[in-house]
N, C-alpha and C positions, 0 to 999 in steps of 0.2 A: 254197746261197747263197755267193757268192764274198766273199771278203777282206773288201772294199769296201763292199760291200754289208750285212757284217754291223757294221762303222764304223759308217756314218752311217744303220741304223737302230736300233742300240743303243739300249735305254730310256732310258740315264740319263747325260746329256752332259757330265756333269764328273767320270765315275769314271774317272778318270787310270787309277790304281794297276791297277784290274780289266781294264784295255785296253788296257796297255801293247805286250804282245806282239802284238797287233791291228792295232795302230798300226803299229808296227815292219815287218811281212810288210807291210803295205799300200804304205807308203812302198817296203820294197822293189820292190815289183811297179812301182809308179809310175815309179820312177827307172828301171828296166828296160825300159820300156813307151817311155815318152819316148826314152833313148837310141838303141831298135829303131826308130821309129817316126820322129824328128826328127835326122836326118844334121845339121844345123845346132846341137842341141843335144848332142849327143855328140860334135862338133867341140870346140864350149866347155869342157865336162868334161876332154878329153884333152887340150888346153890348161893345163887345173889340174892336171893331172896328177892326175886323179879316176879312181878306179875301181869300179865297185858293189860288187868283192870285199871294198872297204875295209867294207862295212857291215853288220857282223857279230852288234852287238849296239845296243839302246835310244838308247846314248850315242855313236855314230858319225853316228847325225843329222847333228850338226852338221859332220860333216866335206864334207856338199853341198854345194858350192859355190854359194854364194847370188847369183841374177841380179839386178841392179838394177831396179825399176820404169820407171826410166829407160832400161833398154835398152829395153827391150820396147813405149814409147814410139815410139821409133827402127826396131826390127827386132822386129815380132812373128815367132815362131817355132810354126808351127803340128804337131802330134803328129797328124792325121787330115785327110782332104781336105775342101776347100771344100764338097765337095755333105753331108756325113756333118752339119754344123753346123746345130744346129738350134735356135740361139737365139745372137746376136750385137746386141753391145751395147759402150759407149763409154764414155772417162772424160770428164769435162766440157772437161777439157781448161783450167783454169782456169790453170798453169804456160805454155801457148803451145803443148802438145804432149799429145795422147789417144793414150791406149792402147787398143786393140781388143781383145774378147773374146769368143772363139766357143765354143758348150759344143757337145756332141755328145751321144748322147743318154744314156748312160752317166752322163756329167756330171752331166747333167741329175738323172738317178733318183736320185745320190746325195745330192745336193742339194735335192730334194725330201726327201728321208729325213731330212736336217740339219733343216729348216724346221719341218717339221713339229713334231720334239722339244721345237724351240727356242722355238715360240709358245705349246707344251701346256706347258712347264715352267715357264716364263716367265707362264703365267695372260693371256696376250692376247688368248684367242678370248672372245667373248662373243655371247648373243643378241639382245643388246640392239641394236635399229634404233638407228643413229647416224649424229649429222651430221660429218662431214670439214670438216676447214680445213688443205689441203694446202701444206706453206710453201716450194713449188716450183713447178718445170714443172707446166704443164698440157699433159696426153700430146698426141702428134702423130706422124704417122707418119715425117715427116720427121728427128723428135727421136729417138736410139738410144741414148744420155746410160744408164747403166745406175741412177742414181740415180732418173732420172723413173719409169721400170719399176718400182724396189724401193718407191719411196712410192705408186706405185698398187695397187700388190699388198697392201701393209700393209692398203689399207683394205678389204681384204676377211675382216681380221681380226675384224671387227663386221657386217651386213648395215647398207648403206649408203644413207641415206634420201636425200642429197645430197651431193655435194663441190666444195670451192670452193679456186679455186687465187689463190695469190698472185702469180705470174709468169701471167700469162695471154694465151697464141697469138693473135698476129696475122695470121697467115698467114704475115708475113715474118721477125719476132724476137718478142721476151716483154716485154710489161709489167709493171711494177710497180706495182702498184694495190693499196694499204692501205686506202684511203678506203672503198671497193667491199669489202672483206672486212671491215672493219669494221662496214658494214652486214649485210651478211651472218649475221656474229656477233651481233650485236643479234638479227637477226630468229628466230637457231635459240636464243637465250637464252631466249624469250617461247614457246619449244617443251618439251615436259617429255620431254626427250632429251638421252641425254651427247652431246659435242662433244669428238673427239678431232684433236688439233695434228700434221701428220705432216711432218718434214721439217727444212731446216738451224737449228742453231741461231740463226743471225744473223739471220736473219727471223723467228722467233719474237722474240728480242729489239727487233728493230723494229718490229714489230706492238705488241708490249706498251709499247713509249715512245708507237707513235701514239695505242692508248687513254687512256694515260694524258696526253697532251698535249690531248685533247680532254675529259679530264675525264669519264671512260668508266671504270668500276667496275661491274663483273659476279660473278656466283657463279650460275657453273653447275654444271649436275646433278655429283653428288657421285660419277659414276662417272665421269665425265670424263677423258681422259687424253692426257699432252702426251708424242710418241716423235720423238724427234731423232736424226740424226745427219748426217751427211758433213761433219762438224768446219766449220771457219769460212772455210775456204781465203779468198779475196781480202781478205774482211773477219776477217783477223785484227788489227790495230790495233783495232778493235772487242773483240775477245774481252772478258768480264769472266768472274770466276769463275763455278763453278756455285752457289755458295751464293748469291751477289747475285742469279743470274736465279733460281733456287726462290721465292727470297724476292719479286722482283718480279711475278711467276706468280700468286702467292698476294696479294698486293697487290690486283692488278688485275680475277684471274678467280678468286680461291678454289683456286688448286691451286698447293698448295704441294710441297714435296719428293718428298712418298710418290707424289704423278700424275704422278711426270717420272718418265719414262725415256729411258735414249740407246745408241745403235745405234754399232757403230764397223764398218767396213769398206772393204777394196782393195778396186779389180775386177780386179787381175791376184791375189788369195788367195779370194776369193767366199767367206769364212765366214763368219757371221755372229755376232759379240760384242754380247751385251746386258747391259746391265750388272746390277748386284745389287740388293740395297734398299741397301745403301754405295754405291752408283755408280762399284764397280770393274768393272774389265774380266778376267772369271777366263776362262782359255784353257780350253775346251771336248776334247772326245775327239776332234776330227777336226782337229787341228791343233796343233803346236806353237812357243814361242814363245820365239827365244834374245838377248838383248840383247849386241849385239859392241861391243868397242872402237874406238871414232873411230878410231881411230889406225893401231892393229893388225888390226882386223876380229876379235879374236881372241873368242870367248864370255866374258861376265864374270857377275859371280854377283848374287843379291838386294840388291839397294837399289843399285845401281849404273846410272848412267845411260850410253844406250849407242844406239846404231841399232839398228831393229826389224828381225829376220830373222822370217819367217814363214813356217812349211814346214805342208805338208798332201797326201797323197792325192787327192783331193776330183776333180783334171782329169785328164783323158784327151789332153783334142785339144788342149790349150798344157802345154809344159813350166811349168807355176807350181810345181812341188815345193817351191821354195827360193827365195824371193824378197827382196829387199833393198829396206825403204820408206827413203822420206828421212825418219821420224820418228823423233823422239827419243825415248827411252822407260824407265822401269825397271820391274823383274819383284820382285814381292813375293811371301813365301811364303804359302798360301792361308790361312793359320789367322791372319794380325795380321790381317783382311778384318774378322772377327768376324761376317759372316753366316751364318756355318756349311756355305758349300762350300770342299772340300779343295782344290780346284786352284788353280795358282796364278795370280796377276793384276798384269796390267801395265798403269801408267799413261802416258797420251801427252803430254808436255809441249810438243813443237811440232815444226816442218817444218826440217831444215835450210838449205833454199834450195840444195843444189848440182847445179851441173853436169856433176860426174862424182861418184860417190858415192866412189870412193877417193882424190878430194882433199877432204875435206869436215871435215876437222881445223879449219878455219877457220871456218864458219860455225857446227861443230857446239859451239866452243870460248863460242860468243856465248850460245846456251840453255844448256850448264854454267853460265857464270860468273851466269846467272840464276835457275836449280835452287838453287845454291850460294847465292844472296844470300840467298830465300825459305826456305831453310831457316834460315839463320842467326838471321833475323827474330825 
């Protein structure tokens, strides 16, 4: 079994410590694989004046030179050819600009291996026949969106009696009909079947203001469960905490804290963070996770707020080794969590908005001076 392969099917997805050296050879082969494979991405490298000899031990990670999500937005850079891709998929593109992602089938296997850990460890599979209330796309062949793929795949985490979409195919764009899934919910409540929520937070939150404007109070089946994520992008003015949406969850439909769960994920890093029973985000064995300075780019330490650099093995056919999101983020050690996983975990406070990620001193300076306020509080 190569490198890779013995990564991302390891049993146990948060024993840092036991995988480190695992980690280490994977990444190198990656970074070597890319630079062989992608003349365009080992242009960029010797540009940085990067070289794989530099990575010698654990802690030279961070000397890869991290690509911006925003390039690859611009200029995908592909490591295998067109025909070799055998699953290609898109960001929503909510910014003006989507990033393209092609896996290969390598890709693929290893990320099956991820998946798989991730939902046995995580207690997501069940036998229990369940109704769907997807708080998304409703799939379409024309839609390649990689979020609409990951929320219909989720529901095959339970065997799936019906699924009801909130954005729902026109042929030409997506509706938003609450009204319609409202009844919907009514009618799988009067069912003695859990009713699992899959999808953005912000439509979740919308749904729950329409029941509750309509004076709608339910309590469903008690296995029930609500799995979120692609953060809130356009509807962030919206955001409210997590403790107010639990609290309004449990309000409206009886599911309070413990039946929320929330998913965090790029599509140019494709790993999947789910969070704890704290609702932290602890970084898993196929990936690591360095918080840089606004400023400097340079790595900074626990409780320091900073841009999210995400590096991982995991692709073959795109150089994503080393990617640079626009979020904001700081890295906690895994023991203040108090769930009792060792790895460590970082929280997302929000999107800097820039246009080139190495001027972003100025945007980034706006969520500090608001990290900074809330703590003071």
């Amino acid at each position: 079994m190569t490198t890779g392969l013995r990564l991302f099917y390891h049993r146990h997805p948060f024993n840092i410590a036991g995988t480190e050296t695992l980690f280490f050879r994977a990444m190198q082969k990656n970074v070597h694989h890319h630079i062989t494979h992608c003349p365009e991405y080992a242009a960029i490298l010797d540009r940085q004046g990067f070289s794989p000899d530099y990575l010698r031990r654990p802690e030279d990670l961070c000397k890869i030179p991290p690509l911006p999500t925003l390039y690859f937005k611009q200029h995908p850079l592909y490591s295998a050819q067109e025909s070799r891709l055998v699953l290609k998929s898109t960001t929503s593109g909510t910014s003006g600009r989507v990033s393209i992602m092609g896996l290969d089938r390598t890709s693929v296997i290893r990320g099956l291996g991820m998946i798989l850990t991730t939902v046995f460890t995580h207690k997501l599979l069940s036998p229990r026949p369940t109704n769907y209330i997807v708080l998304g796309y409703q799939p379409a062949k024309r839609n390649k969106i990689g979020a609409v793929r990951t929320a219909y795949a989720t529901t095959f985490t339970a065997p799936a009696l019906h699924r009801a979409y909130a954005l729902r195919d026109t042929g030409d764009t997506y509706d938003l009909d609450l009204g319609n899934l409202v009844r919907t919910l009514q009618g799988y409540a009067k069912q003695r079947h859990p009713v699992r929520f899959i999808g953005f937070p912000a439509y979740y939150l919308f749904f729950l203001r329409e029941l509750q404007r309509n004076g709608i109070r339910l309590r469903l089946h008690p296995k029930s469960l609500v799995v979120l994520g692609g953060g809130w992008k356009q509807f962030f003015t919206e955001r409210i905490e997590k403790t107010a949406l639990y609290a309004l969850s449990e309000e409206v439909l009886g599911l309070g804290e413990a039946r929320v769960r929330e998913f965090f994920g790029v599509v140019e890093h494709n790993i999947a963070y789910l969070d704890c029973p704290n609702h932290h985000f602890h970084m898993p064995i196929y990936s690591r996770v360095i918080i840089r300075d606004v400023n400097t780019l340079e790595p900074v330490g626990f409780g320091t707020p900073g841009l999210l650099n995400l590096l991982t093995p995991m692709i073959t056919s795109m150089p994503f080794c080393s990617i640079m999101t626009d979020d904001l983020a700081t890295l906690y050690p895994g023991a203040s969590c108090g769930c009792g996983i060792a790895s460590p975990f970082f929280e997302i406070h929000g999107r800097v908005g820039l246009n080139d990620i190495k001027t972003c001193a100025a945007g980034a300076a706006t969520l500090l001076a608001d990290i900074g306020a809330r703590t003071d509080s």
